[in-house]
C-alpha positions as CSV (number, residue, x, y, z in Angstrom):
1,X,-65.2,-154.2,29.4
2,X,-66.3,-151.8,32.2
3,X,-64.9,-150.4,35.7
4,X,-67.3,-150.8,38.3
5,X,-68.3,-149.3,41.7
6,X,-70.5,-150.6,44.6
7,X,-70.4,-149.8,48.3
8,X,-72.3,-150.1,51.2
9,X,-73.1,-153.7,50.7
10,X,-72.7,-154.7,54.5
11,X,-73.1,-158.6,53.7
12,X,-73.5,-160.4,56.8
13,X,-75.1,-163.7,57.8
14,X,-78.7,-161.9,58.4
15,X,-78.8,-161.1,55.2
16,X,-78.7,-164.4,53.1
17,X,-80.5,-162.4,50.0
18,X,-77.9,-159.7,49.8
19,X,-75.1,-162.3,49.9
20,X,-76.3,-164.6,47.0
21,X,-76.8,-161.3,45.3
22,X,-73.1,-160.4,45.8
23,X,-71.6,-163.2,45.0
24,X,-74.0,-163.9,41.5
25,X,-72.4,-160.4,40.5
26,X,-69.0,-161.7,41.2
27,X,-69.4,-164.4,39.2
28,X,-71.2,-162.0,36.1
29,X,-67.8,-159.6,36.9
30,X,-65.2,-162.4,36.3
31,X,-66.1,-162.9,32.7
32,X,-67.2,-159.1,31.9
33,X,-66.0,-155.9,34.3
34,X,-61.5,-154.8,34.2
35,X,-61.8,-153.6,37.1
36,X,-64.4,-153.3,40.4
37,X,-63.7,-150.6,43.5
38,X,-65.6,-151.3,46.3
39,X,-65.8,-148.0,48.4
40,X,-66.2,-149.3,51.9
41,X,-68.8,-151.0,54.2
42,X,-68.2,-154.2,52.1
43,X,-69.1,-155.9,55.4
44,X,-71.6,-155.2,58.1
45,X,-68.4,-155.4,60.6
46,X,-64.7,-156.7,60.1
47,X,-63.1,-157.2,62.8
48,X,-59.6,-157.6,61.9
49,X,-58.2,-160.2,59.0
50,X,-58.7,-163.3,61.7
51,X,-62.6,-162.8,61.7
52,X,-64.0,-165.8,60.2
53,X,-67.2,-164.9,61.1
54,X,-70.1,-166.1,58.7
55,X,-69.8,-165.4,55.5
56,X,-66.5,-163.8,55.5
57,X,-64.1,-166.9,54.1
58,X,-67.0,-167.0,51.5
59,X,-66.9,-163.6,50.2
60,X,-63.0,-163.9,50.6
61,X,-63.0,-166.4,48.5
62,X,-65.1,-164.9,45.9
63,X,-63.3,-162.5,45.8
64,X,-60.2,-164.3,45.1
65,X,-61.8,-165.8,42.0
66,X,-62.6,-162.4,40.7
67,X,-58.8,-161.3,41.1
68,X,-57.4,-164.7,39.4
69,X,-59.5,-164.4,36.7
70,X,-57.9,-160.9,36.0
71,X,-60.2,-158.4,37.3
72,X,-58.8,-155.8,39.2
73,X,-60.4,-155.2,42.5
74,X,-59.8,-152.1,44.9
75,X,-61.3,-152.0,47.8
76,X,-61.9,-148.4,50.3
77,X,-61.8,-148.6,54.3
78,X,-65.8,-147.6,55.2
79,X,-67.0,-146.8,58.5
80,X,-67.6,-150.7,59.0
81,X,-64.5,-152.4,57.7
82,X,-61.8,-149.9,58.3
83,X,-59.6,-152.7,60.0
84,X,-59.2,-154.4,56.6
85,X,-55.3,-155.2,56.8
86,X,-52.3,-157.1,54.7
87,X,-54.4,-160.6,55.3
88,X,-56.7,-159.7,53.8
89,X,-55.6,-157.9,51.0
90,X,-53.1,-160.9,50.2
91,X,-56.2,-163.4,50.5
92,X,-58.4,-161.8,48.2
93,X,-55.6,-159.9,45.7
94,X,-57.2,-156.8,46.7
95,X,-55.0,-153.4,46.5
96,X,-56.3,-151.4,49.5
97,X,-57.2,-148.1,49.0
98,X,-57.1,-144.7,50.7
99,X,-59.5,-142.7,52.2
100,X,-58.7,-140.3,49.1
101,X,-57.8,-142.2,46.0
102,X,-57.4,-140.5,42.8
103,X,-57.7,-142.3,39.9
104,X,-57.8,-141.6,35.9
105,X,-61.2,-142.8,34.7
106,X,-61.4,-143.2,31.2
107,X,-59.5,-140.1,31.0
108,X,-61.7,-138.2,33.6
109,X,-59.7,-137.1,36.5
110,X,-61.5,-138.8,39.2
111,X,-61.4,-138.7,43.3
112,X,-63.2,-142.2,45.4
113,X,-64.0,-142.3,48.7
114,X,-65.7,-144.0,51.3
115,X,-67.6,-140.8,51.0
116,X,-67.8,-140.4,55.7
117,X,-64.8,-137.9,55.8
118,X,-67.2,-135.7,53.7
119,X,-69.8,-135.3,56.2
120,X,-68.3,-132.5,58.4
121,X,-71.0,-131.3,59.8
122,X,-71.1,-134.4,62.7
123,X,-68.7,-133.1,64.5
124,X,-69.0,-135.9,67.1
125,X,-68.6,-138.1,64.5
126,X,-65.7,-137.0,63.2
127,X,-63.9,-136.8,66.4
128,X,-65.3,-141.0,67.0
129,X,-63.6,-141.5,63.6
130,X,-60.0,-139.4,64.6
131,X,-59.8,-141.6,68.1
132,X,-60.7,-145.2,66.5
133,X,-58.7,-144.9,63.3
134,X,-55.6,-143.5,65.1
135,X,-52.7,-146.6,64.8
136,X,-52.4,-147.3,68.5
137,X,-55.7,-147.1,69.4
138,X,-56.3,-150.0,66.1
139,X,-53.3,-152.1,67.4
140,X,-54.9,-152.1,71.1
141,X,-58.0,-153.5,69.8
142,X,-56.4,-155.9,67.8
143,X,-54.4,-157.1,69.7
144,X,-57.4,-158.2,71.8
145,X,-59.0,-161.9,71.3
146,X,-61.5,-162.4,68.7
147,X,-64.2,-162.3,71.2
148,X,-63.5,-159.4,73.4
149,X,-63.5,-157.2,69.9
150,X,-67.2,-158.8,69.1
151,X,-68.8,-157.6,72.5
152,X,-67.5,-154.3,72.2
153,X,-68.6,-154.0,68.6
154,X,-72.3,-155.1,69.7
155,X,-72.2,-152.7,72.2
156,X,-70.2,-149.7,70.2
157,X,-72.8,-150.5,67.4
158,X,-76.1,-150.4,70.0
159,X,-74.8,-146.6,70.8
160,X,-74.2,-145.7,67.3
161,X,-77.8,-146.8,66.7
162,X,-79.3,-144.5,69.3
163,X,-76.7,-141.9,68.7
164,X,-78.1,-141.6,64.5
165,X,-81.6,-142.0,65.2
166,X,-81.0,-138.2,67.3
167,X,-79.4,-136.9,64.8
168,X,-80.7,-134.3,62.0
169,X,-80.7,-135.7,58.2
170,X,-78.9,-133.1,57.0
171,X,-75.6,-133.7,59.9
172,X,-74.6,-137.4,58.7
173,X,-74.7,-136.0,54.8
174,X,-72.0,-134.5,52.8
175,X,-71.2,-131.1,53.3
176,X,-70.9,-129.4,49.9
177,X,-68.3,-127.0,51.1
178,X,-66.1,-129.8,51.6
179,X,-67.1,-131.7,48.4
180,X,-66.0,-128.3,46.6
181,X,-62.7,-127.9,49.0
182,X,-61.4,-131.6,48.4
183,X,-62.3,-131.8,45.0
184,X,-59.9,-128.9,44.0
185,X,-57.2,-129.6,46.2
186,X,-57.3,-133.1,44.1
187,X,-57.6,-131.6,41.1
188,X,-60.5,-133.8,39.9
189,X,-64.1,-133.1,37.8
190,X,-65.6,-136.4,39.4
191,X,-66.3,-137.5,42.6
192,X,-67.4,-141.3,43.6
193,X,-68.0,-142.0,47.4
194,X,-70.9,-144.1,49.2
195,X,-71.8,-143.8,52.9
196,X,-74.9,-141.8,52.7
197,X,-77.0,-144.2,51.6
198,X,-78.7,-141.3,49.1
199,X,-78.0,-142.5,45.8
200,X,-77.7,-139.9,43.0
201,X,-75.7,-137.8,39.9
202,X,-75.2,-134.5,41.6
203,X,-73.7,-132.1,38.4
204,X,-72.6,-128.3,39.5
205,X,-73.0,-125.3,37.5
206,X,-68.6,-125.2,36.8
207,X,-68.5,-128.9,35.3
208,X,-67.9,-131.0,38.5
209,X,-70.1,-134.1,39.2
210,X,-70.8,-136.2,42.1
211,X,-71.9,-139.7,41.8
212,X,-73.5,-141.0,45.1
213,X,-73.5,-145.1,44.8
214,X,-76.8,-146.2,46.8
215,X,-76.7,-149.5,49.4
216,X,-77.3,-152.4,49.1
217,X,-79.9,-152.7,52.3
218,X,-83.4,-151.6,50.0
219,X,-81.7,-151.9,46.5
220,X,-78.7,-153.7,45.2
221,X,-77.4,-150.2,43.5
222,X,-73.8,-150.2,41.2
223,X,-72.3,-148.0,38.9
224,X,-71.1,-149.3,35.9
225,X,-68.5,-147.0,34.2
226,X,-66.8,-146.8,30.3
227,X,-66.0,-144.9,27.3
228,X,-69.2,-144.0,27.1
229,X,-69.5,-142.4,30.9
230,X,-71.9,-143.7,33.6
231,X,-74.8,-146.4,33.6
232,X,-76.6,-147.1,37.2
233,X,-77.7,-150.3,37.4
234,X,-79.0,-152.9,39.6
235,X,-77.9,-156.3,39.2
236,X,-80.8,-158.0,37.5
237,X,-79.9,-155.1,35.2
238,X,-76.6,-155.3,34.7
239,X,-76.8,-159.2,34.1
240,X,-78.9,-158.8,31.8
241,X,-77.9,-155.8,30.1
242,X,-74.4,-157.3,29.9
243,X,-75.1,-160.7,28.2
244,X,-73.8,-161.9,25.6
């Protein structure tokens, strides 16, 4: 039996392929993974726990099966779906996590994360992320209706767009200062996070490693974790290198 980790799925009803994908690995997880983290940006936007928007109920419900058939599912705040709430979690069986959760892997000290707090260098960013996370500023919004929070995602999102597409590569990566910084204050030799979109083993020169898990935009990336340390997969890999 293995742990796994994806992130950066954001499913949404453009992206039909992406979805089936999903929920084919859910249903190849029931029978075969303890335990899966998702670290964030499950969805392309969640709105609070009364979006039904297309296909949340569907991945809810997926995601219910996993948890009732015994797998244990965590599941990180990303940039995205940061207003996943007590619904939600109760709907699916989820355990919420934080934005730092430390976690023994196999006997590996070991530190997840959405992997956004990391990149310190956008500033502006940062200081987006202080304002919309802050408690009153997330019970404001909603308390809104349903609708009034969809047009001012569309147009928060249209800015966000144009706001990246200025900004320098190396800004919306991690910061290896900070990797090094919150790794030792944790305490931990591994490192998990998403967000970047750059997937990749990063291992330092004192023992430390960094696992970036890719997106699931181009690639359908996952990180399949045991005894035996660290395979990445895709999913037409791991089904098959996983059956019976």
């Amino acid at each position: 039996m293995t742990t796994l980790f994806v992130s950066d799925l954001h499913l949404s009803a453009s992206r039909p392929a992406q979805l089936e994908r999903f929920l084919a690995f859910l249903a190849c997880a029931r029978a075969r993974a303890q335990a899966l983290y998702i670290l964030g940006d499950l969805f392309e936007v969640w709105l609070g726990d009364d979006d039904d928007t297309p296909p949340n109920a569907t991945v809810v419900a997926a995601l219910a099966a996993l948890t009732k058939a015994g797998v244990a599912l965590h599941v990180g705040h990303g940039n995205r779906d940061f207003l996943f709430g007590p619904r939600f979690a109760a709907a699916t069986g989820a355990r919420l996590l934080d934005d730092y959760a430390r976690i023994d892997l196999y006997g590996v000290p070991t530190l997840l994360t959405h992997g956004d707090l990391l990149c310190t260098r956008d500033v502006k960013y940062q200081r987006f992320r202080r304002v919309v996370r802050h408690p009153l500023t997330r019970r404001g919004f909603l308390a809104t209706p349903l609708a009034w929070r969809q047009r001012i995602a569309q147009r928060t999102r249209a800015g966000t767009v144009a706001s990246t597409a200025r900004k320098a590569a190396a800004v919306m990566d991690v910061e290896e200062s900070s990797v090094a910084q919150v790794m030792a204050q944790q305490d931990v030799r591994l490192l998990i996070h998403g967000h970047t979109h750059r997937p990749a083993i990063h291992d330092y020169p004192d023992g430390r490693r960094r696992i970036v898990l890719g997106d699931w935009y181009e690639q359908d990336h996952l990180l399949a974790y045991d005894h035996d340390g660290p395979r990445v997969l895709r999913v037409a890999d791991y089904l098959a290198s996983e059956a019976p």
